[in-house]
C-alpha positions as CSV (number, residue, x, y, z in Angstrom):
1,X,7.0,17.5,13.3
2,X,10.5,18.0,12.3
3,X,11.3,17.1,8.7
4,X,13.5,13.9,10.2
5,X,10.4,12.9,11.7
6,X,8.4,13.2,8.9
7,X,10.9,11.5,6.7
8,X,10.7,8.1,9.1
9,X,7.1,8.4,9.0
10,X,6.4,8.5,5.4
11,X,9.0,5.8,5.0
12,X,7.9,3.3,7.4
13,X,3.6,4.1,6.9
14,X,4.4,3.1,3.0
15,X,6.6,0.2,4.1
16,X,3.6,-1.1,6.2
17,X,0.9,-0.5,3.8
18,X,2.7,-1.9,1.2
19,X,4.0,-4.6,3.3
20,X,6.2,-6.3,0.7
21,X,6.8,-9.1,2.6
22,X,3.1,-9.6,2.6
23,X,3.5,-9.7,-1.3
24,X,6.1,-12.4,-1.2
25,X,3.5,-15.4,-1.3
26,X,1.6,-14.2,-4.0
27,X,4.8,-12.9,-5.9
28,X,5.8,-16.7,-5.9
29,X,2.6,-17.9,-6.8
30,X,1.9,-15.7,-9.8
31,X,5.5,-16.1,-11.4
32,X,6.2,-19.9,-10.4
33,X,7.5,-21.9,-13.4
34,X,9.0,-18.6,-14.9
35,X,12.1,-18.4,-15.5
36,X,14.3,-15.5,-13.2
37,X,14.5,-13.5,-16.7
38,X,11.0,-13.2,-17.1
39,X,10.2,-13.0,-13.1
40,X,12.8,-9.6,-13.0
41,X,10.9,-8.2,-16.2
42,X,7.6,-9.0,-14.1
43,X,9.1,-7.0,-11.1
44,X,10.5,-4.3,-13.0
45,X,7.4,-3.5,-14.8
46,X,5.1,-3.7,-11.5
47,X,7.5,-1.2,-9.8
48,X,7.7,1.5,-12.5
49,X,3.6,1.3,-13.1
50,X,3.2,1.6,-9.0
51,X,5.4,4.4,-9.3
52,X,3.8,6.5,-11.7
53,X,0.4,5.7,-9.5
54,X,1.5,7.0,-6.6
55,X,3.6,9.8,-7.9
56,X,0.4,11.0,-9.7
57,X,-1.6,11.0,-6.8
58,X,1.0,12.1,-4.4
59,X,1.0,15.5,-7.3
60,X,-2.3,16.1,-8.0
61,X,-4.2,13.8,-5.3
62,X,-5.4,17.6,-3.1
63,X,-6.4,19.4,-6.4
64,X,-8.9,16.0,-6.6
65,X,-10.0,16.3,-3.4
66,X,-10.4,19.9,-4.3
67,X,-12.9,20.0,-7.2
68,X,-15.1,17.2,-5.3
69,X,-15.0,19.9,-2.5
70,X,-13.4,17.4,0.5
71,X,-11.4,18.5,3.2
72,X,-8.5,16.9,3.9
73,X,-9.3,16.4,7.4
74,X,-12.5,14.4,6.0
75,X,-9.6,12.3,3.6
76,X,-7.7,12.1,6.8
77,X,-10.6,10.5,8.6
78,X,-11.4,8.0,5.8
79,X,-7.8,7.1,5.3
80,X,-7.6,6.2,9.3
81,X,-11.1,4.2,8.6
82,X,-9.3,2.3,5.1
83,X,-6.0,1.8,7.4
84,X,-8.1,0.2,10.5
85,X,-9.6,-2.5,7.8
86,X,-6.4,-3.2,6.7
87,X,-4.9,-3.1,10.0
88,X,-7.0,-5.7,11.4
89,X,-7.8,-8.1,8.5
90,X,-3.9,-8.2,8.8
91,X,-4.2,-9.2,12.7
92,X,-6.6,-11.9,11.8
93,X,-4.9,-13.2,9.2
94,X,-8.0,-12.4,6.7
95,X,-7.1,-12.6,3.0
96,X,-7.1,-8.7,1.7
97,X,-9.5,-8.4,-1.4
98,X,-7.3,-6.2,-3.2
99,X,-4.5,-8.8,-3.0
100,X,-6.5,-11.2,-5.0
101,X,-6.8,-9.9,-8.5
102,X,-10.0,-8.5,-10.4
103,X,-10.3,-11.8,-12.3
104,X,-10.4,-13.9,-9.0
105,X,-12.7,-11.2,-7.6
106,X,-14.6,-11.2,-10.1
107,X,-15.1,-15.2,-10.5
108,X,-15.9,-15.2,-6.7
109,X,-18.3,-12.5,-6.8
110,X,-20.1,-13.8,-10.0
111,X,-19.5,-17.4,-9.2
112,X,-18.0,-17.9,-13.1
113,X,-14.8,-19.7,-13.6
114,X,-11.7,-17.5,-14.4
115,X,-10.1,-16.7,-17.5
116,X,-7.1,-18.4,-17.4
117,X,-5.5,-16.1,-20.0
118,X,-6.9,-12.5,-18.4
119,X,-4.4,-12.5,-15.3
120,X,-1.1,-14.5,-17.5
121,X,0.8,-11.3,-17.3
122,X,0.6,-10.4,-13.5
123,X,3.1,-6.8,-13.6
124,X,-0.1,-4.7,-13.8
125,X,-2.9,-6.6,-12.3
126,X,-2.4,-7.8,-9.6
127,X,0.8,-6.6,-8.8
128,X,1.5,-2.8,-9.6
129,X,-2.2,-2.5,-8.9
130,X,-3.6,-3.3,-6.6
131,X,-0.7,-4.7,-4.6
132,X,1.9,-2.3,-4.1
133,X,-0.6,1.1,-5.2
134,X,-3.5,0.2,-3.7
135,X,-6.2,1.7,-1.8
136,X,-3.4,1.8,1.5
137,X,-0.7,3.2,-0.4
138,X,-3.0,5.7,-2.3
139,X,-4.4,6.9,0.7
140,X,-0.8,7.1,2.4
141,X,0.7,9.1,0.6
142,X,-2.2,12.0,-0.2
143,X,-2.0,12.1,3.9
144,X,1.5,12.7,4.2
145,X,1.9,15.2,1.3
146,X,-0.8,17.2,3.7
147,X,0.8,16.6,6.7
148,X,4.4,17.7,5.0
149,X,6.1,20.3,7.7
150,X,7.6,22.4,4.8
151,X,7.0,23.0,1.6
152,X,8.7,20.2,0.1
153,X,5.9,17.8,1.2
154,X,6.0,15.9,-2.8
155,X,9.4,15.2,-3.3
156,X,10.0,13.9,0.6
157,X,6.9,11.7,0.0
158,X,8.0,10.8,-3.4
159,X,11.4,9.9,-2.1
160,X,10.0,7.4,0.7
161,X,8.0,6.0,-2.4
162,X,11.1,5.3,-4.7
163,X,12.9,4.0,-1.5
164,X,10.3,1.6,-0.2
165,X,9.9,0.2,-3.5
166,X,13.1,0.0,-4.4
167,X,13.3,-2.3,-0.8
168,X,10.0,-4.3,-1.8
169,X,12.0,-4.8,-5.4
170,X,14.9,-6.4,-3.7
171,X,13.0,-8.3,-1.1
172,X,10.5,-9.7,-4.4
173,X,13.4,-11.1,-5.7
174,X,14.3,-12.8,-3.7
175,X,11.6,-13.7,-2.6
176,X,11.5,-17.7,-2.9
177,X,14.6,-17.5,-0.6
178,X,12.8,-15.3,2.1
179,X,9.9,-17.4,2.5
180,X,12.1,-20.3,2.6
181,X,14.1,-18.7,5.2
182,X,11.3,-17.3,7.5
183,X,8.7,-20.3,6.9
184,X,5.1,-20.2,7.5
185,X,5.2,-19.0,11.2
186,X,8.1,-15.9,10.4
187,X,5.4,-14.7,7.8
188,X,2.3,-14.4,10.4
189,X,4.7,-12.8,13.2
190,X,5.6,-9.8,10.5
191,X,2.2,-9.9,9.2
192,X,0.7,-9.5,12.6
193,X,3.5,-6.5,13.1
194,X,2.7,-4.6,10.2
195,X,-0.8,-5.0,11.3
196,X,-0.5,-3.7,14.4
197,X,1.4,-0.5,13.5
198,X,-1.0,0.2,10.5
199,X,-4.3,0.0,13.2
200,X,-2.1,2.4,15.5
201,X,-1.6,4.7,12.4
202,X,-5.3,4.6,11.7
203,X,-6.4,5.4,15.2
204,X,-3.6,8.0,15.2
205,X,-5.0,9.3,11.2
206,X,-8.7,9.7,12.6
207,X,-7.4,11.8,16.0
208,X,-5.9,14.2,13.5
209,X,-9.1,14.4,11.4
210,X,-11.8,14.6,14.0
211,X,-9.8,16.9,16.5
212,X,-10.0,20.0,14.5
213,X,-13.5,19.1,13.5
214,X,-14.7,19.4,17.2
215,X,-12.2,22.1,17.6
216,X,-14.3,24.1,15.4
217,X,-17.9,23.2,16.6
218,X,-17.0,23.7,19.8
219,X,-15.3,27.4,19.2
């Protein structure tokens, strides 16, 4: 893989993981009745916390992997198992648990009613995480740094990260307009799109894992 290549793939695997259009409803939801002051502060804080996420397991995500002694093939393989989940809970329309938030996970779960105060400022929680870095995104980009075709695997990676959520920044604001625009069914259509391309990338993710496994075992 060329580094073009690998550029458009890092940028359009985070795009669909991330799926900011996917956010928009929730986006809407958690800052409605805010005013556009506090909804950009909102934004801007989520973004810059996501960032530092990802950038710190884009840096140091393989030394991880390292000291609990797993290969990256085996990372590989449960990355394409995490993507297929998301892939088709996306196809069938099935809420994502991570897009929830821990208080409302937590209140389901334990069958207690919700702080109403815990999840008032939404940047972090649910937003930053685990919306935009979330288990997807996390796995994402500790792939791609691996698969990088030069040694310059981090700051490509890191570059489709700032660019994607620079995108999902611009689309979250104006986000009341976009879902206005593309109504119920224009939502489902992308949503079943992204889902389809991140099922493909796990099926594709687990190929490159198991292939070498066998390789070896058969050698």
């Amino acid at each position: 893989m060329n580094t073009t290549a690998f550029l458009i793939l890092s940028f359009s695997s985070l795009f669909a993981v991330i799926d900011p259009l996917g956010v928009i409803p929730f986006f809407s939801g958690l800052t409605a009745g805010r005013k556009l002051r506090e909804k950009r502060k909102i934004l801007i804080k989520a973004l810059i916390t996501a960032f530092f996420v990802l950038f710190l397991f884009t840096a140091v995500g393989h030394q991880l992997l390292a000291v609990f002694g797993i290969t990256v093939d085996a990372f590989r393989i449960a990355g394409g198992v995490i993507f297929f989940g998301i892939g088709l809970d996306m196809l069938q329309s099935k809420p994502r648990r991570w897009h929830t938030g821990i208080g409302k996970a937590y209140a389901k779960d334990m069958e207690v009613s919700e702080d109403p105060d815990e999840d008032d400022d939404p940047s972090i929680t649910p937003l930053a995480i685990p919306m935009i870095a979330g288990p997807g995104s996390i796995t994402t980009v500790m792939v791609l740094t691996a698969q990088a075709p030069t040694n310059l695997g981090i700051p490509m990676v890191m570059g489709a990260v700032l660019a994607n959520l620079l995108l999902a920044g611009a689309i979250l604001m104006g986000a009341d307009v976009v879902l206005a625009k593309l109504g119920r069914t224009g939502m489902k259509v992308i949503e079943k799109l992204m889902g389809l391309l991140i099922t493909v990338i796990a099926v594709q993710l687990m190929i490159d894992g198991i292939t070498p496994i066998i390789t070896s075992i058969i050698s």
